[in-house]
Structures are given as C-alpha cells and as structure tokens.
N, C-alpha and C positions, 0 to 999 in steps of 0.2 A: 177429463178422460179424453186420451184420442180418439179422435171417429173411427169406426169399422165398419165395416160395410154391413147391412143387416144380416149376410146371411150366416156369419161367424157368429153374430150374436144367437140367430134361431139354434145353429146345430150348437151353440154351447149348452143351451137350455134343454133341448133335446135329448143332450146325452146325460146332463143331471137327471132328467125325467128316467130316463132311460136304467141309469144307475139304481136313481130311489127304489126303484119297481122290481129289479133284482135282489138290492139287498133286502125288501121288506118279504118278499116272496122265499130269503133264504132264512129271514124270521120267522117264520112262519106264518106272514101275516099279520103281523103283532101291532095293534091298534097306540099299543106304549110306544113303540120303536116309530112306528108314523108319526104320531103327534112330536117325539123326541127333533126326529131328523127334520121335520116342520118347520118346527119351532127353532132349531139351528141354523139351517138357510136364511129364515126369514132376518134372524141377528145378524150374520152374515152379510146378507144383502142390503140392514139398514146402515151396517157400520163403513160397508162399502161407497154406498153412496155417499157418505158424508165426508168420504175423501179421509177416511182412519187412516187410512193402508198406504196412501201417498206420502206421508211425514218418515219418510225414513230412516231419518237420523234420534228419533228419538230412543230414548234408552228408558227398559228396555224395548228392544224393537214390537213394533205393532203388528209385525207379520206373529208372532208366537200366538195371540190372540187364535190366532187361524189354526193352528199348528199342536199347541199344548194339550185344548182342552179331548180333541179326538183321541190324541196318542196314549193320554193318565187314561180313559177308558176305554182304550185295546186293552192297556195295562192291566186294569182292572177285570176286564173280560179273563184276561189270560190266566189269572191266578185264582179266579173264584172260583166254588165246585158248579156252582149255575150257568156260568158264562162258560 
C-alpha cells in the first residue's frame, strides 16, 4: 500500500464510523444489522490487507467481491414485503 499521510487514514475511518451509526439508527437500531455490517467490514478489511484487491487482472475481477454481495441485498431488500 502507498503511504498516506495519517490524517486520510483517520477521517476515512471516521466517516465509516460516521456512516455505520446512520444507517443503523435508520434501522432502527437493529442489533442484526450491527452485527451484519460488523462482520462485513471486518471481511473487508481482512481481505484487504492481504492485498485481495491489488491483483487485478484476475478473472473474475476481485473488486466484485466488494461490489456484488451489497448490491443482490439492496436487490433483495427491494422486492421483499419486509425490506
């Protein structure tokens, strides 16, 4: 990873923070949705480190990783009576 200066790294972190606390407050609080969004950062951030997301010529691409599993559950929000 390129160096950045720390303070990009804090206000990146911040506005996730930032983010989580929004949408779980637009959850209503939902101890599911926290644990869910948890537990997705935390894959996120191990897959990251491990330098997943650098290879990117592989097929298919390693960014969809990032990309797919959110979008099939908007998807899914969108068309069930619950969501």
């Amino acid at each position: 990873m390129e160096n950045v200066p720390f303070y990009i790294s804090l206000v990146f972190i911040l506005i996730t923070i930032v983010a989580v606390f929004i949408f779980w407050s637009a959850a209503e609080r939902s101890s599911t949705f926290l644990l869910a969004i948890a537990v997705w950062l935390a894959v996120q951030a191990f897959v990251s480190r491990q330098g997943f997301y650098l290879k990117t010529a592989a097929m298919p691409p390693h960014f969809m990783l990032a990309i797919l599993p959110p979008f099939i559950m908007i998807v899914i929000l969108f068309i069930t009576k619950r969501g």
